[in-house]
C-alpha positions in Angstrom: 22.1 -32.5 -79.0 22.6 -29.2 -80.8 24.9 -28.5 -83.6 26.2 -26.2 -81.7 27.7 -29.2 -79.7 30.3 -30.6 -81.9 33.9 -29.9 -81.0 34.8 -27.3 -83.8 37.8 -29.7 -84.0 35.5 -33.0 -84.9 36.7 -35.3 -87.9 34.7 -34.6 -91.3 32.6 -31.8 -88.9 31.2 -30.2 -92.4 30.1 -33.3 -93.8 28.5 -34.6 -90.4 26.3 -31.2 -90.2 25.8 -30.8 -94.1 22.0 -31.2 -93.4 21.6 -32.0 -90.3 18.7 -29.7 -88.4 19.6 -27.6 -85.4 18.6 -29.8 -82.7 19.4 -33.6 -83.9 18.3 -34.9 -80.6 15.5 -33.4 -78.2 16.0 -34.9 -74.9 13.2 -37.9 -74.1 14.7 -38.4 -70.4 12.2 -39.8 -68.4 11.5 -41.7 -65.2 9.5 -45.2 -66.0 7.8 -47.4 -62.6 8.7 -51.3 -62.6 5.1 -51.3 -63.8 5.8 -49.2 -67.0 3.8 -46.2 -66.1 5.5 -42.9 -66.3 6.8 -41.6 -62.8 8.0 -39.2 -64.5 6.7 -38.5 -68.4 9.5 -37.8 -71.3 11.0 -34.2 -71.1 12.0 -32.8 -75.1 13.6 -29.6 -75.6 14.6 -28.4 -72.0 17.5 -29.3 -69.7 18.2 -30.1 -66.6 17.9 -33.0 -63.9 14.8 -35.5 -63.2 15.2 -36.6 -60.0 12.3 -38.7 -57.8 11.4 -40.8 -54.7 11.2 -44.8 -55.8 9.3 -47.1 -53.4 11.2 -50.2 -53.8 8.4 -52.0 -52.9 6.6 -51.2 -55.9 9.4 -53.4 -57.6 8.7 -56.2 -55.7 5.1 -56.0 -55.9 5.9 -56.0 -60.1 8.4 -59.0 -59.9 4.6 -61.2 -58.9 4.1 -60.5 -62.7 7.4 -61.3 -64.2 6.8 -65.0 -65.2 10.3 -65.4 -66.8 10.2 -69.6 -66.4 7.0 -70.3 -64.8 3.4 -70.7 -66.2 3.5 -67.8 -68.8 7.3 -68.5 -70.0 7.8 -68.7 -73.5 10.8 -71.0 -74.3 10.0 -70.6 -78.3 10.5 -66.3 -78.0 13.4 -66.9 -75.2 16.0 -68.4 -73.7 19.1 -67.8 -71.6 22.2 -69.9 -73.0 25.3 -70.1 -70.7 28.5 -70.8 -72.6 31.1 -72.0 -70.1 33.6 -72.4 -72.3 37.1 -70.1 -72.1 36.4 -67.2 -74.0 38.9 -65.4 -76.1 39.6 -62.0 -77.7 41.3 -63.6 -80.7 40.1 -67.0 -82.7 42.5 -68.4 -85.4 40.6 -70.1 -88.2 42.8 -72.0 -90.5 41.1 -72.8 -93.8 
């Protein structure tokens, strides 16, 4: 992300590039495996597309090492909660 990328007509644009650099953001995009290897390793400062060929099996070779509730779980770091109660947008709390 370039300063150069604001809408001219963005709110409080002076105050937001005050002192900002040039290049506020410089890319990163990468590909990562289901084993946390790089397929393909973080491009900064260049644009364009990353595109590549997955072998799904890969991902269920990786899912022998996810232990989410088996010998290795940790209940004490997490847990899933499932609240089956009617949810709301709006709750009234009378004091």
């Amino acid at each position: 992300m370039r300063t150069s990328d604001f809408p001219e007509d963005t709110p409080h644009l002076d105050k937001i590039l005050e002192n900002a650099p040039n290049t506020m953001a410089d890319g990163g995009s990468c590909i990562a495996g289901p084993d946390g290897e790089w397929v393909i390793e973080p491009v900064t400062d260049k644009e364009g597309l990353l595109f590549e060929t997955l072998d799904f099996n890969r991902v269920l070779e990786e899912r022998q090492n996810f232990d989410a509730s088996g010998h290795y779980s940790r209940p004490d770091v997490t847990r899933l909660t499932v609240n089956r109660e009617r949810q709301s947008v709006l709750d009234i709390i009378n004091d």
